[in-house]
C-alpha positions in Angstrom: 113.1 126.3 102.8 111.1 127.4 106.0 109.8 125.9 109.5 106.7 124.5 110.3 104.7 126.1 113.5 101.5 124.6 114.6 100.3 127.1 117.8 97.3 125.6 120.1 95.8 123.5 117.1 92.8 121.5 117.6 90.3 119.9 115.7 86.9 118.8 116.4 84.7 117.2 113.9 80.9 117.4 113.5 78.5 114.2 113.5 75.2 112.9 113.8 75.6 111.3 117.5 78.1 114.1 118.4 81.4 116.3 118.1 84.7 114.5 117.5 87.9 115.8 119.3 90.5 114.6 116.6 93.5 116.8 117.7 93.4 119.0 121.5 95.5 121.8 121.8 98.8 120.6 119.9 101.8 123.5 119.5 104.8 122.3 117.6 107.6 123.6 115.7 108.7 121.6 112.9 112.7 123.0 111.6 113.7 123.4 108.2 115.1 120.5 106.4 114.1 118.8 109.8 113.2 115.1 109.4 110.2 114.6 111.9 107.8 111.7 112.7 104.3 111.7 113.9 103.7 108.1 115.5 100.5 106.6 117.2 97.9 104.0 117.1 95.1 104.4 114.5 92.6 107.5 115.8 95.1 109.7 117.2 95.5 112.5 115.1 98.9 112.1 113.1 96.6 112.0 109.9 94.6 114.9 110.9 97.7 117.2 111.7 98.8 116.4 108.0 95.9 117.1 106.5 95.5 120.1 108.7 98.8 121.4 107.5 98.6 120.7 103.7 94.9 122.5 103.8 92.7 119.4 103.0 90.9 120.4 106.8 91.1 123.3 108.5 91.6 123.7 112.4 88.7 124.4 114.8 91.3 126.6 116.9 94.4 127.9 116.6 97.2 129.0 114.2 99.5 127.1 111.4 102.3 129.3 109.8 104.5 128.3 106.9 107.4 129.9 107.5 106.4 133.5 108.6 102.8 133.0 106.6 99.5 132.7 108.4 98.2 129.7 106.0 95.0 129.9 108.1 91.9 130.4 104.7 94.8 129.5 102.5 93.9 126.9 99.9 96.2 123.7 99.5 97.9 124.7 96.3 99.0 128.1 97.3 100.8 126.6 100.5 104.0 125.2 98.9 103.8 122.0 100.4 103.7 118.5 98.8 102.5 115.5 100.1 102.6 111.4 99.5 99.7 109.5 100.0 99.7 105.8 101.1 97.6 104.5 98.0 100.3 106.3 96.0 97.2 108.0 94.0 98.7 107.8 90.5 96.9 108.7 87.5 96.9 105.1 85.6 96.2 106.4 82.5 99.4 108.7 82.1 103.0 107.3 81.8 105.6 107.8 84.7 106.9 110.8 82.7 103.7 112.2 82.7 102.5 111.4 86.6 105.6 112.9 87.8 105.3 116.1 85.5 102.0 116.6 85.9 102.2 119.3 88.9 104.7 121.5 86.9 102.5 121.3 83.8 99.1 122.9 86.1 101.6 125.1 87.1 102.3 126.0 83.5 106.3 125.4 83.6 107.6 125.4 80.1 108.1 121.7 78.3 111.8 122.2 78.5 112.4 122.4 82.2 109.7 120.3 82.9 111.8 117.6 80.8 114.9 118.6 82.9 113.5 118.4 86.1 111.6 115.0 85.6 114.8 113.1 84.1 116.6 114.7 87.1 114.4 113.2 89.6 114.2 109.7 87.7 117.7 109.1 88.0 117.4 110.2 91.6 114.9 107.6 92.4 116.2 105.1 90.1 112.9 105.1 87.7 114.9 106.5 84.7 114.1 103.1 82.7 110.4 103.5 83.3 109.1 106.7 82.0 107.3 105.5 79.4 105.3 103.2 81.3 101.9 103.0 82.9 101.3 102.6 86.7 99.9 99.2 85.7 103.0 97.7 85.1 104.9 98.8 88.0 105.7 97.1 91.2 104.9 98.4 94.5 108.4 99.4 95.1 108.4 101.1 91.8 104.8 102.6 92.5 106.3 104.2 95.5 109.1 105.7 93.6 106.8 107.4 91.0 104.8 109.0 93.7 107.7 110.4 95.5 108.8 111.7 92.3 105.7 113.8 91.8 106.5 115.4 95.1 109.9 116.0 94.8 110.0 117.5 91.6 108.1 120.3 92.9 110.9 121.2 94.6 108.3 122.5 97.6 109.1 124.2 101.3 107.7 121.3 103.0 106.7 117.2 102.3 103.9 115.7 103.9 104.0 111.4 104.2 100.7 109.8 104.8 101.9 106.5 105.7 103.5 106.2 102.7 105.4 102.5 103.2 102.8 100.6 104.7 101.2 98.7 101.6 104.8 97.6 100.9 105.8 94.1 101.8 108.4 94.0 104.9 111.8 94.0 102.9 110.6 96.5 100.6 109.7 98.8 103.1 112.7 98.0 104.9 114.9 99.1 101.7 112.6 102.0 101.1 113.1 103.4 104.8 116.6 103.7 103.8 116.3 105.3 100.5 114.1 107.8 102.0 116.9 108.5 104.9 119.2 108.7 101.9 116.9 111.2 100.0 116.1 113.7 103.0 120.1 114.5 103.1 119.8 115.8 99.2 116.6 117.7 100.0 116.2 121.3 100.9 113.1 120.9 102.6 111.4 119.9 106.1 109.8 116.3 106.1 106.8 115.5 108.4 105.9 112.0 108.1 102.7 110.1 109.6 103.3 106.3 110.6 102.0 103.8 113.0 105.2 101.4 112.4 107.5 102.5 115.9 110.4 101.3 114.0 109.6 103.2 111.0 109.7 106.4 113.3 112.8 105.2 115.2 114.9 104.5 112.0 113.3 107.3 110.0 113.1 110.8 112.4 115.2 113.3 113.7 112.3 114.1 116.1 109.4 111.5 116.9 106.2 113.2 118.5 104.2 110.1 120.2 100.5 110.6 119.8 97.5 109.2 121.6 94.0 110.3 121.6 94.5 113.4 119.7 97.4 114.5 122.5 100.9 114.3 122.3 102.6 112.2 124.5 106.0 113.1 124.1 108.7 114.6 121.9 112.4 114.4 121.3 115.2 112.4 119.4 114.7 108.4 118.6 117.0 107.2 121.7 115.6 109.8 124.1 112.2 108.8 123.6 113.2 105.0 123.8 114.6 105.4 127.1 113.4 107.6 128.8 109.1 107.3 127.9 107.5 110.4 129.1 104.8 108.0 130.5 103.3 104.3 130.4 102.1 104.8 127.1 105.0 106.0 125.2 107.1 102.9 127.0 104.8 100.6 125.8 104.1 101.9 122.2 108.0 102.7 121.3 109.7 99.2 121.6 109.4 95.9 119.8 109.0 94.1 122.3 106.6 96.4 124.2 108.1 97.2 127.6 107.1 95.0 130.5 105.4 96.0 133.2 104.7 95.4 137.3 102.1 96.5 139.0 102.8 97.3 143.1 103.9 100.1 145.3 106.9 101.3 147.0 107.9 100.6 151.0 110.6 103.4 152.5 112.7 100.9 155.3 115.7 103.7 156.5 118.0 103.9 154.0 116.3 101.1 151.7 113.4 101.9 149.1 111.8 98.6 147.9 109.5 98.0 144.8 106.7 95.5 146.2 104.7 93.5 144.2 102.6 90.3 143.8 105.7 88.3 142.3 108.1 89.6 145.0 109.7 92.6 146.5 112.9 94.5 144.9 115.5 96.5 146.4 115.6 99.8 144.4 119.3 101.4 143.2 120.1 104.7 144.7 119.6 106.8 142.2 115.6 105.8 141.9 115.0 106.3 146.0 113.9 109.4 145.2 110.5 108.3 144.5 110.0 107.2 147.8 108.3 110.4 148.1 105.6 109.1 146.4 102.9 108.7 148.8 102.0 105.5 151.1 99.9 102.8 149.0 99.8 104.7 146.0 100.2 102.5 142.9 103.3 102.5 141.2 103.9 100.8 137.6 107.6 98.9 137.2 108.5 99.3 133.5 111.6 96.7 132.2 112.7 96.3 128.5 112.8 92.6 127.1 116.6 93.4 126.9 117.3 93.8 130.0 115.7 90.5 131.3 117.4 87.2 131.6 116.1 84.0 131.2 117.9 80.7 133.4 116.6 77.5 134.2 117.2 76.9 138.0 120.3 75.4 138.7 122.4 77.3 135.9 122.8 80.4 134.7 121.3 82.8 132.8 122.8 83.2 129.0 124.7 86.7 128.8 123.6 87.6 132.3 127.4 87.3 133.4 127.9 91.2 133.6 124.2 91.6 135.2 125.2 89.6 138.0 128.1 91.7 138.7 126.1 94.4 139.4 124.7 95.1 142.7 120.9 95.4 142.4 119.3 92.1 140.3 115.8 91.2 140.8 114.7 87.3 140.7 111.6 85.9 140.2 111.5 82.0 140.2 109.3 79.6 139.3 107.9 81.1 136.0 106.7 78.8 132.6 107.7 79.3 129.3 104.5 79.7 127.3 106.1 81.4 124.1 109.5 81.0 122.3 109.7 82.9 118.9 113.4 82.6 117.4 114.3 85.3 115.5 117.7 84.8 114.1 119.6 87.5 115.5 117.9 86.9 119.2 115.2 84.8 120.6 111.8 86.2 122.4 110.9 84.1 125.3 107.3 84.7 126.7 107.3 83.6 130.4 103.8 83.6 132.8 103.7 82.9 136.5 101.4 81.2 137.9 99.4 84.0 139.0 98.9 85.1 135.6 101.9 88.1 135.4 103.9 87.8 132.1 106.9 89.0 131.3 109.0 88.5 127.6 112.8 88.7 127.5 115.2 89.0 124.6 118.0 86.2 124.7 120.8 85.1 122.6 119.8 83.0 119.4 121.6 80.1 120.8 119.4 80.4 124.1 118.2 76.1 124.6 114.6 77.4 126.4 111.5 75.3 125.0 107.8 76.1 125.6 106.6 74.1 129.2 110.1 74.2 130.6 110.5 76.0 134.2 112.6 79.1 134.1 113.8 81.8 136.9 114.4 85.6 135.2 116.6 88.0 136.6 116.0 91.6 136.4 118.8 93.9 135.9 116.8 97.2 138.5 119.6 100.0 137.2 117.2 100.0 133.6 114.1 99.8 135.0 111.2 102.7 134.9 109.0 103.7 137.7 106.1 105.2 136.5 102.0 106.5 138.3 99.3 104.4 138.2 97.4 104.8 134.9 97.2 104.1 131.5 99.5 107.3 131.0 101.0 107.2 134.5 103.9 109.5 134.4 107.4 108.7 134.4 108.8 108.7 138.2 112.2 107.9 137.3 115.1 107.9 134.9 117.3 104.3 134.3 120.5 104.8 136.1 122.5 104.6 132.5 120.7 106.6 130.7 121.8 107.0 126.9 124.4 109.6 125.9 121.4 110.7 123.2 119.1 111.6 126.2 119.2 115.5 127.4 117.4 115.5 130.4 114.1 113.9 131.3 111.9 117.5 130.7 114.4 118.7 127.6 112.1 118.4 125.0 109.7 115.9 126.7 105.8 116.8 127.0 102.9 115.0 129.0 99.6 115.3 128.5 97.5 112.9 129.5 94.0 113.3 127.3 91.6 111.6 131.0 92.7 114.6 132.6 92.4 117.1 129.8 95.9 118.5 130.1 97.1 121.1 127.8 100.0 120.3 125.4 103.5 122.3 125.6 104.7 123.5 123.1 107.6 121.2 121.6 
């Protein structure tokens, strides 16, 4: 068992037409038997911080300790960590017995516990039948298993996951997200796991760090992160569908703080007119979640929105074409454009009657909405008026940084 502490890490790599900042300044403490996700789109580090914690590349700055060890210099098999690659790298001439044993026999184990601990971790992982086999007759699914194994049976301090799911088709991985919930509670040791898949990180961590451009974004629990984004970018990223977003500024009229935009002008709820101090014509970025949208066509009213129109601050915007309608089962996606070209998607009830080309009103519901600076990584003004019972505060845990201004990571 031990804790994970990455201090001031960065990483730069060396080419022909230049350096390469991978990682900038990234401090984090990982706990033990802590389950934590490092999310992002492809380039911005979560693979690097792996591989600069198992040992396969070695920080330009700062310190990574393995419980109280310095690992700085230390070689990858004398760091007690085991990790899971996403090509499952088995060896395809060895059986499963012997791909999953193969760690404890380089570390000269004696044949009789190495027996024990393999059939152990077969039944664990349901692979029992399948020890004599070769990698080439296994599924995916079953490939997965095997390399899992190999880590587990290590028993290490820490596991490392390189995307470890992603070559899996979408039930699979779906059953294999809950297996490896399942697993974590048996382990004894810390899990930091690299993805790309938002839902993988919201179903899977205890923590999610959001990464972009070698910086992290933000960090905290699933729900915290999901509503209450750090910035633009973490909205945006975290949520299937992304966020949606207007683009205005804010007008202070006595006791009323509007939200003014090219589709219209919205009375703000109390508890966001404190970002009326923002100053005069300075661009402010109107964040909404599909779920909180509602979709009528004039004349009638909006399916579910019965309790939204109780409530005393709803934004309209009429007039709007539906260009996209993607029925899910459980809901129904509805893509709507005005005619200026502004977009919007809301989530609706899967017996919602709305057809591509018809003419639609939605209805905003302002008590969820975000307010956040101009910018790709504008910062968050505001907090939704409900916030979730998960959520401890909008700096507990939370960290900015925006990499165009070079900000320095907290440590989280």
């Amino acid at each position: 068992m031990a804790t994970v502490q990455l201090e001031h890490v960065s990483k730069t790599f060396k080419s022909r037409k230049g350096d390469v900042r991978a990682l900038t300044d990234l401090s984090l403490i990982v706990g033990d038997r802590e389950f934590v996700v490092l999310v992002g789109p492809s380039g911005c580090g979560k693979s690097t911080t792996l591989r600069l914690i198992a040992g396969l590349e070695e920080p330009s700055a700062g310190t990574i300790r393995i419980g109280a060890r310095d690992v700085g210099g230390v070689p990858p098999k004398d760091r007690d960590v085991a990790m899971v690659f996403q090509n499952y790298a088995l060896y395809p001439h060895m059986t499963v017995f012997g791909n999953i044993a193969f760690g404890l026999k380089m570390r000269r184990v004696p044949a009789r516990e190495i027996k024990q601990r393999v059939q152990e971790v077969a039944r664990t992982l349901d692979v029992g039948h399948l020890l004599e086999r070769k990698p080439g007759g296994l599924s995916g699914g079953e490939c997965q298993r095997v390399a899992l194994g190999r880590a587990i049976v290590r028993d290490p301090k820490i596991f490392l996951f390189d995307e470890p799911l992603s070559n899996l088709d979408a039930r699979l991985r779906g059953h294999m997200r809950t297996e490896l919930k399942a697993l974590h509670r048996s382990l004894t040791a810390a899990i930091i796991y690299v993805t790309h898949d938002q839902e993988e990180a919201m179903t899977l961590g205890d923590r999610v760090v959001v990464m972009r451009q070698g910086v992290v974004q933000q960090c905290g629990p699933p729900l915290e992160v999901y509503n209450s984004p750090a910035n633009r970018f973490v909205g945006d990223f975290i949520g299937s569908p992304s966020m949606n977003f207007l683009e205005g500024h804010l007008e202070d009229h006595a006791e009323l703080v509007s939200f003014v935009a090219k589709v219209g002008r919205f009375a703000l709820p109390p508890t966001l007119r404190d970002v009326a101090a923002t100053p005069a014509g300075a661009g402010v970025v109107l964040g909404i979640r599909p779920e909180h949208v509602r979709v009528a066509t004039p004349g009638t009213s909006p399916g579910g929105a019965a309790s939204v129109e109780q409530q005393d601050f709803i934004a309209r915007v009429t007039n709007l074409t539906v260009s996209v309608v993607e029925p899910l089962g459980n809901s129904v996606h509805i893509h709507v454009a005005t005619s200026e070209g502004q977009s919007f998607v809301a989530c609706a009830p899967p017996t919602t009657a709305i057809t591509p080309g018809q003419r639609v009103n939605v209805l905003f519901d302002m008590s969820r909405i975000h307010l956040f600076a101009a910018g790709t990584c504008g910062a968050r003004l505001s907090r939704p008026e409900r916030a979730s019972p998960a959520a401890t505060g909008p700096d507990d845990g939370a960290m900015v940084a925006d990499p165009q201004t070079s900000t320095p990571n907290r440590q989280v």
